[in-house]
C-alpha positions in Angstrom: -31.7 84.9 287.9 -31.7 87.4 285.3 -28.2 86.8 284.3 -29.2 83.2 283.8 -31.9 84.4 281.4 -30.0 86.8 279.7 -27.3 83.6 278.6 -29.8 81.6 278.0 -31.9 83.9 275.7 -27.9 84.5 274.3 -27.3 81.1 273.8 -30.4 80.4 272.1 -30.1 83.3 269.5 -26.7 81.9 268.7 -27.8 78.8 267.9 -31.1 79.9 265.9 -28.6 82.2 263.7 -26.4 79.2 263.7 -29.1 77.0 261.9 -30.1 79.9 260.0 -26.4 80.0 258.7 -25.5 76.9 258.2 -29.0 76.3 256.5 -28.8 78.5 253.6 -24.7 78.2 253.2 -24.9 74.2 253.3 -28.4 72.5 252.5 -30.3 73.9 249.2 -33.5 72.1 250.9 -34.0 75.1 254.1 -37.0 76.5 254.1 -37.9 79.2 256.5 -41.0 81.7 257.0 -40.8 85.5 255.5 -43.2 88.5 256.5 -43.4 89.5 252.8 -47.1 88.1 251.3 -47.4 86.3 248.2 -48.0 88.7 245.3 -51.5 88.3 243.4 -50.5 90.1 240.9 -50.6 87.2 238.0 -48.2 87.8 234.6 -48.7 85.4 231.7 -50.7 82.0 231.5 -53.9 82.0 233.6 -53.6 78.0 233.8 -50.1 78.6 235.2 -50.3 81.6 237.4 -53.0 79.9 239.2 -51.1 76.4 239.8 -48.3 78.9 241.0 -51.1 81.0 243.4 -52.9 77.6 244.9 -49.8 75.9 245.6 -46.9 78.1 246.5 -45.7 77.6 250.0 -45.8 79.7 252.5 -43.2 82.1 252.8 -42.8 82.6 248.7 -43.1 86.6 247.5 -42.2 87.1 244.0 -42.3 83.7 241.6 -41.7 83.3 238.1 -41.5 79.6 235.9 -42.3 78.4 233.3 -44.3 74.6 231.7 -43.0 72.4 228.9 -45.7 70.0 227.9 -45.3 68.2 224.6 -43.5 70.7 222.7 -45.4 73.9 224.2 -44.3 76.4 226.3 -46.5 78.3 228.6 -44.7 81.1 231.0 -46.4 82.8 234.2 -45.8 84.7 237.4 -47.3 85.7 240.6 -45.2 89.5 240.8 -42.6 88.5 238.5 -42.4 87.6 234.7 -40.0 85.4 232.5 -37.8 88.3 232.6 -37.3 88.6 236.0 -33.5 87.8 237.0 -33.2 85.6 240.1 -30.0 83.8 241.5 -30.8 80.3 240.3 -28.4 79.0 243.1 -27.5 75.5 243.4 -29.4 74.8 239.8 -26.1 76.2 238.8 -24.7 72.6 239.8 -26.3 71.0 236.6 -24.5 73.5 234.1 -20.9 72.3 235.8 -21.5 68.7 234.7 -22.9 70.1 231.3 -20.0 71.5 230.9 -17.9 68.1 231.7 -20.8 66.1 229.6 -19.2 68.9 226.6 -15.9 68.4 227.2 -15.8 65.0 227.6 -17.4 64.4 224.2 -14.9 66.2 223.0 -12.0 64.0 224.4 -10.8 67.2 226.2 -11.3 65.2 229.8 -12.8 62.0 230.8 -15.5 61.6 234.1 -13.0 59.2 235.1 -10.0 61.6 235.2 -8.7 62.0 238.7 -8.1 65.2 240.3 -4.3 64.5 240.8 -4.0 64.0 236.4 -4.9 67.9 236.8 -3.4 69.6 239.7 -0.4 68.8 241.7 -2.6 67.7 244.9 -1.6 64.8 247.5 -3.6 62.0 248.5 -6.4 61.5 249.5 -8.1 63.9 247.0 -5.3 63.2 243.9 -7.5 60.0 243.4 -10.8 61.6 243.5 -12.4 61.5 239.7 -14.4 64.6 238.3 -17.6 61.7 238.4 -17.5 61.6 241.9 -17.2 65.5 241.9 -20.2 65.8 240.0 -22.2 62.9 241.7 -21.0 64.3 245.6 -19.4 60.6 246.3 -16.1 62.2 247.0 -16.5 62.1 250.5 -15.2 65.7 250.3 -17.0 68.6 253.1 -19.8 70.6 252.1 -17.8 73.6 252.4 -14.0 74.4 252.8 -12.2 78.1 253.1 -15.0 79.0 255.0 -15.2 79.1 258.9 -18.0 78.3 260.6 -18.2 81.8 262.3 -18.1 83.7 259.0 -21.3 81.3 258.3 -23.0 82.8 261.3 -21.9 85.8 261.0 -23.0 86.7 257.1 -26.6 85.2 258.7 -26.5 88.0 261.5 -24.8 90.9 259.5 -26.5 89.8 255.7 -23.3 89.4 254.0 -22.1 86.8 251.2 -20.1 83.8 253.2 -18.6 82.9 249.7 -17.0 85.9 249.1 -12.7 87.0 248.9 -12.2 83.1 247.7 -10.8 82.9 244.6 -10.8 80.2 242.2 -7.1 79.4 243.2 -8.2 79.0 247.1 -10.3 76.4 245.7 -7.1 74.6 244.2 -5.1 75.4 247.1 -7.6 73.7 249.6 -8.0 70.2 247.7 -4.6 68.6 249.3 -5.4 69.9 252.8 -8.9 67.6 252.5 -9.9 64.9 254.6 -12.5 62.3 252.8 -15.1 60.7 255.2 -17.8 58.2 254.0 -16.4 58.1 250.0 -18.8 56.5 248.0 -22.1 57.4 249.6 -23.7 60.7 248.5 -22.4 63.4 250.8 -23.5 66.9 248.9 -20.5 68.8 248.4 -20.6 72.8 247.6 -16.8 72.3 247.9 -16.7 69.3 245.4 -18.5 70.9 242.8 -16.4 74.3 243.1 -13.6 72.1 243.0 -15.1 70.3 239.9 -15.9 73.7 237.8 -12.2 75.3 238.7 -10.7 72.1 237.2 -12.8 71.7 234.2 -11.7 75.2 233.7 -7.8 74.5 233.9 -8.5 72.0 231.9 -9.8 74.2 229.2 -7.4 77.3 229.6 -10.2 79.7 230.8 -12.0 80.8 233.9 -15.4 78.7 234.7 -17.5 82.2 233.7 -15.5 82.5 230.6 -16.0 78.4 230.1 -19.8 78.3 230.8 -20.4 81.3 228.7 -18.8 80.2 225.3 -19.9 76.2 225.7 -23.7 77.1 227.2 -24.7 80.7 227.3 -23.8 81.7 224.0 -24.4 78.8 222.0 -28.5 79.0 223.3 -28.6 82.3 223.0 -28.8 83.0 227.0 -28.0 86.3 226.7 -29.6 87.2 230.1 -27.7 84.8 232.0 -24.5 85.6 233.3 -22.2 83.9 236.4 -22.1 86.4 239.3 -18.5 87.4 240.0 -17.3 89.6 241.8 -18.8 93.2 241.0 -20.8 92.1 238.3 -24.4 92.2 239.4 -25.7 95.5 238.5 -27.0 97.6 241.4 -30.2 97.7 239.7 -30.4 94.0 239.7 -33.7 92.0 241.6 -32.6 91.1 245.2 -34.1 88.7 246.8 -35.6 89.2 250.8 -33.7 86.7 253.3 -35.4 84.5 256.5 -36.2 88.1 258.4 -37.7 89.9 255.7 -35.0 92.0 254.6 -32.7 92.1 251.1 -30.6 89.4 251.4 -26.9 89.9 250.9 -26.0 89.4 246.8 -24.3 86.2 246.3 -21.3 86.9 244.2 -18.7 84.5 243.8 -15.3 83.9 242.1 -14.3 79.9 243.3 -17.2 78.9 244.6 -19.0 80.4 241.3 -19.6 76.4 239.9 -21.8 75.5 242.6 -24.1 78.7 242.9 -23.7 82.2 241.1 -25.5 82.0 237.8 -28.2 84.6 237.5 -31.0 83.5 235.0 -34.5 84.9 233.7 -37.4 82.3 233.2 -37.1 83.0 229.5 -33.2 81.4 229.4 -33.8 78.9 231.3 -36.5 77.6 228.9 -33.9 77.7 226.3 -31.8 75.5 228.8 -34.0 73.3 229.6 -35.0 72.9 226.1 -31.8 71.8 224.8 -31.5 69.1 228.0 -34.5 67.7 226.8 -33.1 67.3 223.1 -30.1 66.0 224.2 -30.9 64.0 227.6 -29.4 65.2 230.9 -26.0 63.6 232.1 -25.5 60.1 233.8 -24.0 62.4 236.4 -25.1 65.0 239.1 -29.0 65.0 238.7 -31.1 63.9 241.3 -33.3 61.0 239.9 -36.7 59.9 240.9 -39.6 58.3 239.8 -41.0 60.8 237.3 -37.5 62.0 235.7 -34.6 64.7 237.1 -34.3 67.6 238.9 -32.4 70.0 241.0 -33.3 72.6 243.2 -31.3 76.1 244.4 -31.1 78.1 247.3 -29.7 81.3 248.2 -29.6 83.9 250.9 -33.0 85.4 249.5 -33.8 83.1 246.3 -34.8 79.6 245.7 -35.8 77.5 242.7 -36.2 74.0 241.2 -36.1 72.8 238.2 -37.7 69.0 237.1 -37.5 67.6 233.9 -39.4 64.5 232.6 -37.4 63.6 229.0 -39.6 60.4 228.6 -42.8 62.1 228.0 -40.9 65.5 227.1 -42.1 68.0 229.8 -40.6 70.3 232.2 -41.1 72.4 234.6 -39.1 75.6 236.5 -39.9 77.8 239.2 -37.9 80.6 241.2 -38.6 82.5 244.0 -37.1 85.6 245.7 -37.2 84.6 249.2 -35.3 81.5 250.2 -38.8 79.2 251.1 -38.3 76.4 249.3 -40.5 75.7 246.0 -39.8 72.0 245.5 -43.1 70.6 245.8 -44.4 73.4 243.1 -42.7 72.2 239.8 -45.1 68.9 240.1 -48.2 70.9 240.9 -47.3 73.3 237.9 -47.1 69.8 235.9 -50.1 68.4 236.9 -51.9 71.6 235.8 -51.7 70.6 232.6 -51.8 66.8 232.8 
């Protein structure tokens, strides 16, 4: 009898760290409890901090964001300011098709270039265009070059699943893809690594070298920087992960298109500024009823980012735990409606 408990009770932990795993490596949308309260200490806009304080979900520790209503910015926090760096995750996603938006103006690649016109890859993938990348209609996995036990593993032992693959692994992997369901949104970490690492062959450069000259620099970003390998200081903010503790640092070399930018409130006002100038892409937004947006998550940060170009507003939030804040950009909106 106590055998049969003891598997069971083993069985079950497996699978919880399982979910847990494949939660925070796969789905930007997991949300999970922390032990860490919600800091009252409010920085900046009283209007703000107090949409941020009356509506954060449970679970959320240190938040910063910011409101762009008609031209004026207000920033505020609950424990963190506009300088606080967080890992803005999957939010990363929108500065990849930015950078194929750029490129493609230029006439340096098309959306509708396939992946085979790039690399020497076989079929299926060779046919694959970098729209379908960028849209996750590729019918491409959510992950690849990373085993399902390392995903459990790095949720038991708090390390980064997504590190030792470089951006040639990436390249290396696309022939050996099967496609399933192509054509029907299928959210692809994998696609959009893929996506970055070809934009950047395309361009001569590394993706960090790419996003830094054609974004980062041009609006004056200069706390923002693509987490590679040994580049996050020690010093750096770390966020707290689903028990409570500093997550593992997400640092990445070919995965880095579909998750390591690091960002302050402040630069990604300057971001989001220029995307309501110039529009967002036709590509890789999520589109609803009152504009865009696209959300992140990390082993111990999460953060959204909605923008309404009609009526010229936006909103951005990020959090150091990974408790989802998609319902707060909205509330942080309304505030000022």
């Amino acid at each position: 009898m106590k055998r049969t408990t003891i598997i069971i009770l083993g069985v079950i932990s497996v699978c919880t760290l399982t979910v847990a795993a494949v939660g925070f490596a796969f789905n930007d949308r997991f949300s999970t409890a922390h032990s860490a309260p919600l800091s009252t200490r409010a920085i900046g806009d009283p209007q703000l901090t107090e949409a941020l304080a009356s509506n954060a979900p449970e679970g959320a520790h240190n938040l910063a964001g910011f409101v762009i209503n008609h031209g004026e910015t207000r920033f505020g926090g609950l424990g963190a300011d506009q300088d606080t760096e967080f890992e803005v995750g999957s939010i990363t996603k929108t500065f990849n098709v930015e950078l194929l938006r750029i490129l493609s103006e230029r006439g340096e690649v098309s959306p509708q270039i396939k992946v085979g016109e790039i690399i020497n890859a076989t079929a299926p993938i060779c046919d694959i265009t970098l729209e379908e990348l960028a849209n996750h209609t590729s019918g491409l996995p959510r992950l690849a070059g990373i085993p399902l036990w390392k995903l459990i593993w790095s949720g038991f032992a708090e390390t980064n699943p997504y590190e030792n693959i470089s951006a040639a692994d990436i390249v290396d992997l696309a022939s050996k893809q099967q496609l399933k369901n192509r054509g029907t949104e299928q959210y692809s970490n994998y696609g959009a690594a893929l996506l970055g690492q070809l934009l950047a062959i395309k361009a001569g450069s590394t993706w960090p070298e790419l996003v830094e000259k054609e974004i980062l620099t041009p609006l004056g970003m200069r706390h923002t920087y693509v987490a590679t390998f040994g580049r996050v200081p020690d010093n750096a903010p770390v966020g707290l992960n689903e028990f409570g503790r500093p997550a593992a640092v997400w640092e990445m070399e070919g995965y880095a298109p579909a998750g390591a930018i690091r960002s302050t409130a402040q630069d990604m006002e300057k971001y989001t500024r220029y995307l309501l100038d110039k529009g967002v892409p036709d590509y890789g937004w999520q589109v609803d009823a009152h504009g865009v947006w696209h959300n992140g998550a990390t082993a111990g940060f999460s953060t959204q980012l909605r923008i309404d170009s009609k009526n010229q507003r936006a909103a951005y939030v990020a959090n150091d735990t990974e408790t989802t804040v998609d319902e707060l950009p909205d509330a942080m909106l309304n505030a000022f409606s």
